[in-house]
py3Dmol code that shows the C-alpha trace and the ligand (Angstrom):
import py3Dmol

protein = """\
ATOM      1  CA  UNK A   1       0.000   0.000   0.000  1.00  0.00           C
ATOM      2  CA  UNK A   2       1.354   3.710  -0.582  1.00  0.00           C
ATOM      3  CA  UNK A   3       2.727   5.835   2.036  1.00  0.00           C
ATOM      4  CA  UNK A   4       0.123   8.380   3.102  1.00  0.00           C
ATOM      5  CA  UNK A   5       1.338  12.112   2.348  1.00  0.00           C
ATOM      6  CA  UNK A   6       1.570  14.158   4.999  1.00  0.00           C
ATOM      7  CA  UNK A   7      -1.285  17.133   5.283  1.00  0.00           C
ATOM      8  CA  UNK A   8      -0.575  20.563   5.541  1.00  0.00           C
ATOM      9  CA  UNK A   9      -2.315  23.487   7.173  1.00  0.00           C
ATOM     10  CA  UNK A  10      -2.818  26.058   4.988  1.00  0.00           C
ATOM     11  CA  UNK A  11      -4.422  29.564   7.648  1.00  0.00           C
ATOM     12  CA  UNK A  12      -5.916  32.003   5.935  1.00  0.00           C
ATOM     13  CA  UNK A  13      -6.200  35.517   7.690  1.00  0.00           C
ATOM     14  CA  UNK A  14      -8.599  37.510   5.757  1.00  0.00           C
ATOM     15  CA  UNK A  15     -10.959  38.370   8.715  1.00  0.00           C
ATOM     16  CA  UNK A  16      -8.116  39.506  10.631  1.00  0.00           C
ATOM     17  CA  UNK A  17      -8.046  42.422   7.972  1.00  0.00           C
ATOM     18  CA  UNK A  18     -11.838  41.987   7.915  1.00  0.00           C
ATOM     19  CA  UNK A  19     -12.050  43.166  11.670  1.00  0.00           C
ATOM     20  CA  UNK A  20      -8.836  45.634  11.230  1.00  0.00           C
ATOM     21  CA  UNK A  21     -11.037  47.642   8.123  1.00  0.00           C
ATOM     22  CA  UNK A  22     -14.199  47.807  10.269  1.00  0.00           C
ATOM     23  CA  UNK A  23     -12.713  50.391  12.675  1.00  0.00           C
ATOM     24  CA  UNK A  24      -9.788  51.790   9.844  1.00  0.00           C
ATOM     25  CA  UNK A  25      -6.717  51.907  11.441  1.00  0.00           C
ATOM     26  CA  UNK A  26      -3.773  48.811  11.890  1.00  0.00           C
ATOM     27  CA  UNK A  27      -5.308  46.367  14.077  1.00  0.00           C
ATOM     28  CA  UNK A  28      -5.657  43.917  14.377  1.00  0.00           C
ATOM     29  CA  UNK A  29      -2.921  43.434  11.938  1.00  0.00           C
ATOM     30  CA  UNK A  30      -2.780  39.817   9.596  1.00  0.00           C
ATOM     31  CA  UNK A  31       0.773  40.000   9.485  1.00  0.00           C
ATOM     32  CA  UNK A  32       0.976  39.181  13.117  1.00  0.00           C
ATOM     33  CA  UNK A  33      -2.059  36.129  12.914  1.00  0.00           C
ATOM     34  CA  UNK A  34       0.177  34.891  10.103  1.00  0.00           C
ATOM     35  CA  UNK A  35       3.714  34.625  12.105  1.00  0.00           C
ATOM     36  CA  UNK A  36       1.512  33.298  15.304  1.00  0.00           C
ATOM     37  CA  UNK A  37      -0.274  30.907  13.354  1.00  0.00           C
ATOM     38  CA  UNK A  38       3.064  29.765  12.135  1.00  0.00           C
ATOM     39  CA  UNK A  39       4.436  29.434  15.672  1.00  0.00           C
ATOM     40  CA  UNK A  40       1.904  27.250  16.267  1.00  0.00           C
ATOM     41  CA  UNK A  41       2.166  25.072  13.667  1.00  0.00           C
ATOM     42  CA  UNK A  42       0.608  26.206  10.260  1.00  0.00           C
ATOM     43  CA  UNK A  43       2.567  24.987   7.249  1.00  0.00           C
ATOM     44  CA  UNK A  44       1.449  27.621   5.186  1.00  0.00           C
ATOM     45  CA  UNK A  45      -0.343  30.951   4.887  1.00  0.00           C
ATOM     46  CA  UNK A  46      -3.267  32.304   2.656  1.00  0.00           C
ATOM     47  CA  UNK A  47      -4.571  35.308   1.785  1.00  0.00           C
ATOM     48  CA  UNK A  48      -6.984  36.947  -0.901  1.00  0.00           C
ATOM     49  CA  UNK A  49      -6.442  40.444  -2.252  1.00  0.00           C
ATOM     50  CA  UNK A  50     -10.002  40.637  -3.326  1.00  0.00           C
ATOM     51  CA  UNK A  51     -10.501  43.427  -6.422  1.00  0.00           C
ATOM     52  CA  UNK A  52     -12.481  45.426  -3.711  1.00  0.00           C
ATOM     53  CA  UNK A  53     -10.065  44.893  -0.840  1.00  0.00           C
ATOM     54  CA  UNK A  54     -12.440  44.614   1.170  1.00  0.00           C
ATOM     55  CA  UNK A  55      -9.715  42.923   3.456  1.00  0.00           C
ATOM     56  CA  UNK A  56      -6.474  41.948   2.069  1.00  0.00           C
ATOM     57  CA  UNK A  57      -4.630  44.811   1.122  1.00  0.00           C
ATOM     58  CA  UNK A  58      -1.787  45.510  -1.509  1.00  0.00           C
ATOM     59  CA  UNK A  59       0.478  46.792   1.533  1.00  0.00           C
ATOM     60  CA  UNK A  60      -0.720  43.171   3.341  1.00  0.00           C
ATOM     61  CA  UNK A  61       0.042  41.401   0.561  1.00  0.00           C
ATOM     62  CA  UNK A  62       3.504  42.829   0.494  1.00  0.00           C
ATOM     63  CA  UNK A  63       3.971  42.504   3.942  1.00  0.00           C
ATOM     64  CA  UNK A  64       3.439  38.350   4.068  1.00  0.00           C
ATOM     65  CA  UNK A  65       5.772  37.974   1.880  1.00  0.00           C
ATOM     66  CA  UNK A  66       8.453  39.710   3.161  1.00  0.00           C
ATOM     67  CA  UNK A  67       7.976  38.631   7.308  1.00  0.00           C
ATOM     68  CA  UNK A  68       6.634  35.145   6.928  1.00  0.00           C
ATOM     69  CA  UNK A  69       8.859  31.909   6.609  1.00  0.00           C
ATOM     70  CA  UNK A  70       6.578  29.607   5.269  1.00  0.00           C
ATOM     71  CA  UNK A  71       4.796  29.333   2.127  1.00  0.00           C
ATOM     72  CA  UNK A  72       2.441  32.050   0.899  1.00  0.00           C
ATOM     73  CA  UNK A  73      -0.448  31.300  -1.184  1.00  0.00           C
ATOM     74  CA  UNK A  74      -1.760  34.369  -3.051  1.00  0.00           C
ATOM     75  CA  UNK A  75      -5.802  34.161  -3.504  1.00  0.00           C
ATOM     76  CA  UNK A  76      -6.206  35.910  -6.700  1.00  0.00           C
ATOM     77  CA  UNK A  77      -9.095  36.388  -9.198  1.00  0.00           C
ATOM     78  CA  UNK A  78      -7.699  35.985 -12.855  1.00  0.00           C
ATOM     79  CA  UNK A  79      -7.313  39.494 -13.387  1.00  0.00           C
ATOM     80  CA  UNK A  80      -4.539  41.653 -15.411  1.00  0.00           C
ATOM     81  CA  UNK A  81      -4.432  43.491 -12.338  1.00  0.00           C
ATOM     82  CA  UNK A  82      -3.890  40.808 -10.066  1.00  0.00           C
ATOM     83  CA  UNK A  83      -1.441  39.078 -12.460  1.00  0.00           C
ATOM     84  CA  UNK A  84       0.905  41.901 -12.207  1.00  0.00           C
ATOM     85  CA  UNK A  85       0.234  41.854  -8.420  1.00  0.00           C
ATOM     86  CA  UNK A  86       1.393  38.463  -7.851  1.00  0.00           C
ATOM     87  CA  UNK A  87       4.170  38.880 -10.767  1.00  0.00           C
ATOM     88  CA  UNK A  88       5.528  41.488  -8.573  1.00  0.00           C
ATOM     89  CA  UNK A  89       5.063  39.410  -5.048  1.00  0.00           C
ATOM     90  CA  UNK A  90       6.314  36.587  -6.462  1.00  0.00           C
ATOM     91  CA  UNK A  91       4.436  33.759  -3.958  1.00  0.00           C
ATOM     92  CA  UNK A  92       4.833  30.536  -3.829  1.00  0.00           C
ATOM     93  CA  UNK A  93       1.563  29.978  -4.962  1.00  0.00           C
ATOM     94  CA  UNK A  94      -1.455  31.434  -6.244  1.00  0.00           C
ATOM     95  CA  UNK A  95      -5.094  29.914  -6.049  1.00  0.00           C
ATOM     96  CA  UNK A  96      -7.433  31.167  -9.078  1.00  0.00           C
ATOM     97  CA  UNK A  97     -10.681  31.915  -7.716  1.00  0.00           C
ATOM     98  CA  UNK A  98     -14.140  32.975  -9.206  1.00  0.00           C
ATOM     99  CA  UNK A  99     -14.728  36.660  -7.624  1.00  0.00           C
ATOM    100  CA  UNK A 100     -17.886  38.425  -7.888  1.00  0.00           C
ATOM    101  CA  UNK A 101     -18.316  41.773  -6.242  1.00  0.00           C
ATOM    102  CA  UNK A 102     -21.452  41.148  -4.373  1.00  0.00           C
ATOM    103  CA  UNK A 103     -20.849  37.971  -2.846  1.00  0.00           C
ATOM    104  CA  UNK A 104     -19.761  37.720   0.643  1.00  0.00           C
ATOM    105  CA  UNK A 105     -17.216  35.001  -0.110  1.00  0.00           C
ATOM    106  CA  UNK A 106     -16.175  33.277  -2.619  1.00  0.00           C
ATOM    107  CA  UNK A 107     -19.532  30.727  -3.653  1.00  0.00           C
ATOM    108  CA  UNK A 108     -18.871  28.831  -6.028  1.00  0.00           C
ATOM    109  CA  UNK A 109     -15.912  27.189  -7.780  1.00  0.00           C
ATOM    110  CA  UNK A 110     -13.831  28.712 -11.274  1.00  0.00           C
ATOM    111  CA  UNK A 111     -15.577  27.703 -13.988  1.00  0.00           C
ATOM    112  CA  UNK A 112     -12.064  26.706 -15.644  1.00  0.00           C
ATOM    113  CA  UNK A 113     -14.323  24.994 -18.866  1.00  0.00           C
ATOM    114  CA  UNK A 114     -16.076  28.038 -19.552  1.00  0.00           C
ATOM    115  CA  UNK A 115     -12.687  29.968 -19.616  1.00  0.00           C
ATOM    116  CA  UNK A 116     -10.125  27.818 -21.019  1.00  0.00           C
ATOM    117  CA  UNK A 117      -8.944  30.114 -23.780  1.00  0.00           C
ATOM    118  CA  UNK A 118      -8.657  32.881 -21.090  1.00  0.00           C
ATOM    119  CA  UNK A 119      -6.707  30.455 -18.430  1.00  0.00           C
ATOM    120  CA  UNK A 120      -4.269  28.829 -20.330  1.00  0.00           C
ATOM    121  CA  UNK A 121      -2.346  31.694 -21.004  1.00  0.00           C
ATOM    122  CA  UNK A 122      -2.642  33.046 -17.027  1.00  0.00           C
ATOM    123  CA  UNK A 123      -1.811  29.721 -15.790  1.00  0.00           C
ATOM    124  CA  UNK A 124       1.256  29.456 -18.087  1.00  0.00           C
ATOM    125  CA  UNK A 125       2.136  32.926 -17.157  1.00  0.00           C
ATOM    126  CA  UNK A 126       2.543  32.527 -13.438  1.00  0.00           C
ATOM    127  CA  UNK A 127       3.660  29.304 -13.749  1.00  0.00           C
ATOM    128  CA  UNK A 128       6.668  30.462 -15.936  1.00  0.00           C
ATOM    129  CA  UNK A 129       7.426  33.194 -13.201  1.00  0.00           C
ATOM    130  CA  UNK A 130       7.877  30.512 -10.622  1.00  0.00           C
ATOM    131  CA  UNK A 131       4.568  30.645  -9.060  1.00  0.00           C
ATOM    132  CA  UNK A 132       2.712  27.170  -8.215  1.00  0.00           C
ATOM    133  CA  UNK A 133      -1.061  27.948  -9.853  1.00  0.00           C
ATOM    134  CA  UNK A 134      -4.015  26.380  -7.982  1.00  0.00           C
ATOM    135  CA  UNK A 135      -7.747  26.232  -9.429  1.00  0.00           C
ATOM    136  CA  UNK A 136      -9.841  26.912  -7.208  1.00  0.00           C
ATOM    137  CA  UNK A 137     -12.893  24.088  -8.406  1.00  0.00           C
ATOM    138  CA  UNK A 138     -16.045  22.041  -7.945  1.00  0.00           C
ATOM    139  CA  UNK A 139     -15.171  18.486  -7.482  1.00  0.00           C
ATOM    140  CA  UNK A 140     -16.325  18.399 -10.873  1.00  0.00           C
ATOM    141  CA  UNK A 141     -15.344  15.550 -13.504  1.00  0.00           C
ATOM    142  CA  UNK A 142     -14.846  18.336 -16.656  1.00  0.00           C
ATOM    143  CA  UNK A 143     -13.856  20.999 -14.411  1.00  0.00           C
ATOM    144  CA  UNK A 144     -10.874  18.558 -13.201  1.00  0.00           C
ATOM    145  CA  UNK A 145     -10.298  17.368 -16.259  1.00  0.00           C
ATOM    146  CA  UNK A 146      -9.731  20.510 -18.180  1.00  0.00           C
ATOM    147  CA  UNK A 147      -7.487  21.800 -15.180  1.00  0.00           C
ATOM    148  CA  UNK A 148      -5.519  18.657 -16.011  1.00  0.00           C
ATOM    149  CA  UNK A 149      -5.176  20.173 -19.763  1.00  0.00           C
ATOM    150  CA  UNK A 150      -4.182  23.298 -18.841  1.00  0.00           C
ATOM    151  CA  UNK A 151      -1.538  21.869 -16.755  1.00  0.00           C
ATOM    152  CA  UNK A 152      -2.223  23.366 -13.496  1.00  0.00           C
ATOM    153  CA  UNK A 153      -0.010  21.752 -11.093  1.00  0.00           C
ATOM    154  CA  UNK A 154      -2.872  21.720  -7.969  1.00  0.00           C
ATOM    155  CA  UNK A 155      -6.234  21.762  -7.822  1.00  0.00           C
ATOM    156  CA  UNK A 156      -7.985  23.076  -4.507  1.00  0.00           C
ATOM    157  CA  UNK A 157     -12.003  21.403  -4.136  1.00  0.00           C
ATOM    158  CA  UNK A 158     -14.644  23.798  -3.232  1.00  0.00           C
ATOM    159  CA  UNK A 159     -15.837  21.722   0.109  1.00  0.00           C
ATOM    160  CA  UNK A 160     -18.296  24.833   1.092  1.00  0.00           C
ATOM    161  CA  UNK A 161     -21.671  23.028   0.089  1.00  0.00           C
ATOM    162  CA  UNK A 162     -20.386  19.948   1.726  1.00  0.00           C
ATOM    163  CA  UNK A 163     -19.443  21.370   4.838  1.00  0.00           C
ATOM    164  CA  UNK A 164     -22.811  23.955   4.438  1.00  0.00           C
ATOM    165  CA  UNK A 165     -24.774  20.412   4.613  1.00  0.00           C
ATOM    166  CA  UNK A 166     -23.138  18.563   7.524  1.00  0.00           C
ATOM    167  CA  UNK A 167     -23.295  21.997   9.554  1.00  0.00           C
ATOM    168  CA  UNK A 168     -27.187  22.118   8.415  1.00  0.00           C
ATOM    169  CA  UNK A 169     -27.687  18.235   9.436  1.00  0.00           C
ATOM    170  CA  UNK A 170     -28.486  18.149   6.034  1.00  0.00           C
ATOM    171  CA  UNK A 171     -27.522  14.022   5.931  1.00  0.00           C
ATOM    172  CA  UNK A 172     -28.366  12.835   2.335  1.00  0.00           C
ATOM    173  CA  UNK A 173     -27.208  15.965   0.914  1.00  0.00           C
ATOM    174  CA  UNK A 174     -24.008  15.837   3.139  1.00  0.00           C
ATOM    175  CA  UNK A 175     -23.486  12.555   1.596  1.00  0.00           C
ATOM    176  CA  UNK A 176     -24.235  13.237  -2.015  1.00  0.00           C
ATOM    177  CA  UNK A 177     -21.863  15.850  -1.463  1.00  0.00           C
ATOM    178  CA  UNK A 178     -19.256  13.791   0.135  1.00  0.00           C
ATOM    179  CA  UNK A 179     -19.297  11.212  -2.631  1.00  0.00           C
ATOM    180  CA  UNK A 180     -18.142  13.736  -4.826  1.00  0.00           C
ATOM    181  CA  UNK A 181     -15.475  14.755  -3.242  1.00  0.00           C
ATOM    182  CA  UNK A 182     -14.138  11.641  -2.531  1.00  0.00           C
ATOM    183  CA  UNK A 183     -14.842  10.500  -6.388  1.00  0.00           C
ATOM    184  CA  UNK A 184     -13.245  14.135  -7.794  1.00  0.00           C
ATOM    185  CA  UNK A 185      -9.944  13.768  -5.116  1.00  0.00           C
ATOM    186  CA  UNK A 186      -9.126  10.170  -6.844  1.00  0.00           C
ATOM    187  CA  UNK A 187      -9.903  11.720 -10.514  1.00  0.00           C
ATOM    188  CA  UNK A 188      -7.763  14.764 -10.084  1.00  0.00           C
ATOM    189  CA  UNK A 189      -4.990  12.556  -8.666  1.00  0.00           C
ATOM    190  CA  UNK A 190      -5.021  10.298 -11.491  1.00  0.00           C
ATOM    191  CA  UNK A 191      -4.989  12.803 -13.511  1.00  0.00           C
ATOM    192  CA  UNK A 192      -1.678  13.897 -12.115  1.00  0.00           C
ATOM    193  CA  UNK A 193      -2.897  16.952 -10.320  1.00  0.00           C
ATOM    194  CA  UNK A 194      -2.356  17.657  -6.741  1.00  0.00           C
ATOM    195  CA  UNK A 195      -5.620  18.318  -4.786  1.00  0.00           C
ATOM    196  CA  UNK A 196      -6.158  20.596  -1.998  1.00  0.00           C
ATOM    197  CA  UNK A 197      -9.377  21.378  -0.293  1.00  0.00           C
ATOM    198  CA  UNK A 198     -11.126  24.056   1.659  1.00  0.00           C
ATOM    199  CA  UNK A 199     -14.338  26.354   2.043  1.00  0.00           C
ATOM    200  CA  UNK A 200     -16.428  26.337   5.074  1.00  0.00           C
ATOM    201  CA  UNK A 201     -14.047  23.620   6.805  1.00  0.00           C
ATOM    202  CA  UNK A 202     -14.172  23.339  10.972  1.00  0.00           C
ATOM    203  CA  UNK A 203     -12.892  20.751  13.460  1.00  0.00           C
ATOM    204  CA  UNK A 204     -15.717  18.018  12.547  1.00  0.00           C
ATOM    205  CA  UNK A 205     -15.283  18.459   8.492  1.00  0.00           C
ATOM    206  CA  UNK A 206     -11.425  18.870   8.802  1.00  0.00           C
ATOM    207  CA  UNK A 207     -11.231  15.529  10.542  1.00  0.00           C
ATOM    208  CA  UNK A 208     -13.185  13.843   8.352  1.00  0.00           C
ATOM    209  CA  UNK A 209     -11.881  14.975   4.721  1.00  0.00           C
ATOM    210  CA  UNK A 210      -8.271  14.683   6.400  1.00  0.00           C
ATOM    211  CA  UNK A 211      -9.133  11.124   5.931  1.00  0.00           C
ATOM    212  CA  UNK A 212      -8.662  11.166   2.214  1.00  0.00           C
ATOM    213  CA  UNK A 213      -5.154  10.449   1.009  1.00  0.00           C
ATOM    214  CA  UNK A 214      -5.143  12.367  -1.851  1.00  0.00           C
ATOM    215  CA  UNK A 215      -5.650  15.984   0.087  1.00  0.00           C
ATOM    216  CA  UNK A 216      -2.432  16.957   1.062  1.00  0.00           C
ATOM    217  CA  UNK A 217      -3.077  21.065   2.257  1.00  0.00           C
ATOM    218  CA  UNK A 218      -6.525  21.983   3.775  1.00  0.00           C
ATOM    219  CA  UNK A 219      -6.660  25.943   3.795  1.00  0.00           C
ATOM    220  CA  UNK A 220      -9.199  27.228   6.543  1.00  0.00           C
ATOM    221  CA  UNK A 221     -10.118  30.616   7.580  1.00  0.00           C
ATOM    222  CA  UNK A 222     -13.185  31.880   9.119  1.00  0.00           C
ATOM    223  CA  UNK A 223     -13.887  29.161  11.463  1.00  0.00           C
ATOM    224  CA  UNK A 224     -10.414  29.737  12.647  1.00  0.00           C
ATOM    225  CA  UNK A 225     -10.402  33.354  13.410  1.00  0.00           C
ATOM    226  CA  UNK A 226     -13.880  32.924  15.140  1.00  0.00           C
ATOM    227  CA  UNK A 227     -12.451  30.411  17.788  1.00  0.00           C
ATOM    228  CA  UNK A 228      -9.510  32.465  18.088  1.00  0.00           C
ATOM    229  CA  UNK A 229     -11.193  35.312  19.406  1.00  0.00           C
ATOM    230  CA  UNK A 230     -12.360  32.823  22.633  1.00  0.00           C
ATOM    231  CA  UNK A 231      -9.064  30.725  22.886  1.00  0.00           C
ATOM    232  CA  UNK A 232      -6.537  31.937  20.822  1.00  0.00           C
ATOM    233  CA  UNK A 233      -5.040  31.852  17.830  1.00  0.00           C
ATOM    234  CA  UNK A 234      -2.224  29.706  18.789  1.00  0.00           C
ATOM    235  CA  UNK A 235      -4.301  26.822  20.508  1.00  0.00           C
ATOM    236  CA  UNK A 236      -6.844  26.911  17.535  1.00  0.00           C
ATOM    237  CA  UNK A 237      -4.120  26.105  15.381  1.00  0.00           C
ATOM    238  CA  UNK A 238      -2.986  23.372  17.427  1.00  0.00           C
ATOM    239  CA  UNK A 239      -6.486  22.334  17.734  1.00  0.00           C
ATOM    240  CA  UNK A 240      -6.919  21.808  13.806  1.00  0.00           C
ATOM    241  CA  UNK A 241      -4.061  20.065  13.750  1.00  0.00           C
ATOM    242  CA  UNK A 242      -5.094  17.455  15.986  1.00  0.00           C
ATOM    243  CA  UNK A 243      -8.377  16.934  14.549  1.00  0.00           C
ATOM    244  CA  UNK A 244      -6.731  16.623  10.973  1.00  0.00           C
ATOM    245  CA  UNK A 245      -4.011  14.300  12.786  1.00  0.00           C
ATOM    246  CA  UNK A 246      -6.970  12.239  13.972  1.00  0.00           C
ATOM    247  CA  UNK A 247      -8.506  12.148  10.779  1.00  0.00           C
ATOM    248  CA  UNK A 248      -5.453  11.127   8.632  1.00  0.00           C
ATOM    249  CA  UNK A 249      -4.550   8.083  11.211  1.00  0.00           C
ATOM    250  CA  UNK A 250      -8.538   6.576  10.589  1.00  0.00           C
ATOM    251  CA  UNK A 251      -8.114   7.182   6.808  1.00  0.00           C
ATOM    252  CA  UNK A 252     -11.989   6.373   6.231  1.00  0.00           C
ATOM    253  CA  UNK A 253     -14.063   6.513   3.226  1.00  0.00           C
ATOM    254  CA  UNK A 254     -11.381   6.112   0.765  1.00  0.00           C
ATOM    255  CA  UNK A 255      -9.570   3.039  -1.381  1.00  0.00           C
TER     256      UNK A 255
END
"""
ligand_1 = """\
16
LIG
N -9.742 28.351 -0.028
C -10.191 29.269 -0.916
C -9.745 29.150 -2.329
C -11.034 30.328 -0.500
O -11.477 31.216 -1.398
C -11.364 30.433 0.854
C -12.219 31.567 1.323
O -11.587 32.763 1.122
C -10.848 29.478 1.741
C -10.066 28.438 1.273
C -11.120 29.543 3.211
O -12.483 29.397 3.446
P -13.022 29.634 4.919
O -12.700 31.040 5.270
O -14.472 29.382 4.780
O -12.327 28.644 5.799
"""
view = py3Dmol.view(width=600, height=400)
view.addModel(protein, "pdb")
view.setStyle({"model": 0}, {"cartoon": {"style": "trace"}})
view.addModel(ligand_1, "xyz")
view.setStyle({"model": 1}, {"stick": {}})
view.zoomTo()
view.show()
């Protein structure tokens, strides 16, 4: 039998900006989640510079890349703007993501077969500057297929609905759900793609998808920064970690 991969913990600290532009001002600052969340244990850090900025910021942006020692992952709608952005940042990755101005987050996944002709180019772009691209998908059999063609190197699953239904108590939907993440993880890994998840993920749904052995980063973010704010940033992030540490040692639902 393979070796399982080991799972990273990908924090992403766009509320901490979210709560620092209610009031104006520098705090609380992201930089500061993002080096304390390292402490702790995260193996990487995200963070979106939305068109709006209605959290991220350019000077945030900036700012993870030059403090933090772990991988940054630059959200990023598929923008000329935000291609010279990253160009300039130079991450070590950026995660494509559908970005519409009125949603509250991001809802759905890229539609990467609607765009093709628009994403090939972008992907190749980035990826020629050194930057390791990321769709940002629904566990989708084209959608995975055609970021397969367009050689993205990672795919990240859009787990929101799943994790929506489970929350809900929403069983059969849960399920139905569930099954297609489980089928699209083993399709995008056959399909040579690495697959990372995340959207809506908390202890329960982190244990359980941390169970698949094709998921190697989960990237997590709201639920996060709302249990930091009654224990602590640090012991949240130890706190995922077990529950995705309990989830990869059971290694249910898969094979
Ligand atoms: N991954 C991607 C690509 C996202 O767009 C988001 C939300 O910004 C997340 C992960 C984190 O989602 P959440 O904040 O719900 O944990």
């Amino acid at each position: 039998m393979p070796a399982i991969p080991p799972l990273r913990l990908g924090v992403n600290v766009d509320h901490v900006a979210t709560l620092r532009n209610a009031r104006g001002g520098r705090v609380p600052d992201p930089v500061r989640a993002a080096l304390l969340a390292i402490e702790a244990g995260a193996d990487g850090i995200t963070a979106h510079l939305r068109e709006d900025r209605r959290h991220i910021r350019d000077d945030d942006m900036a700012r993870l890349k030059a403090e933090i020692s772990k991988p940054l992952n630059f959200e990023m709608a598929a923008t000329a703007e935000m291609l010279q952005i990253a160009l300039a940042t130079k991450p070590h990755a950026a995660c494509l993501v559908p970005e519409r101005r009125t949603e509250v987050t991001t809802e759905g996944g890229l539609d990467v077969v609607g765009q093709c002709d628009a994403l090939g180019p972008f992907i190749a772009r980035l990826g020629d500057a050194g930057i390791r691209v990321s769709l940002f998908i629904a566990a989708d059999p084209a959608q995975i297929e055609m970021a397969a063609k367009l050689k993205s190197p990672v795919i990240e699953i859009h787990v929101g609905a799943w994790c929506d239904a489970v929350a809900e108590g929403q069983k059969p939907k849960a399920e139905a759900e569930w099954q297609r993440i489980v089928a699209g993880a083993k399709l995008a890994q056959s399909a040579g793609l690495e697959v990372h998840a995340g959207h809506g993920l908390d202890y329960v749904t982190a244990e359980t998808i941390s169970a698949l052995p094709q998921i190697v980063e989960l990237n997590i973010g709201h639920f996060m920064m709302g249990e930091a704010m009654f224990v602590g940033l640090p012991q949240t992030v130890r706190d995922m970690r077990a529950a995705m540490d309990r989830g990869r040692k059971s290694l249910r639902g898969h094979r």
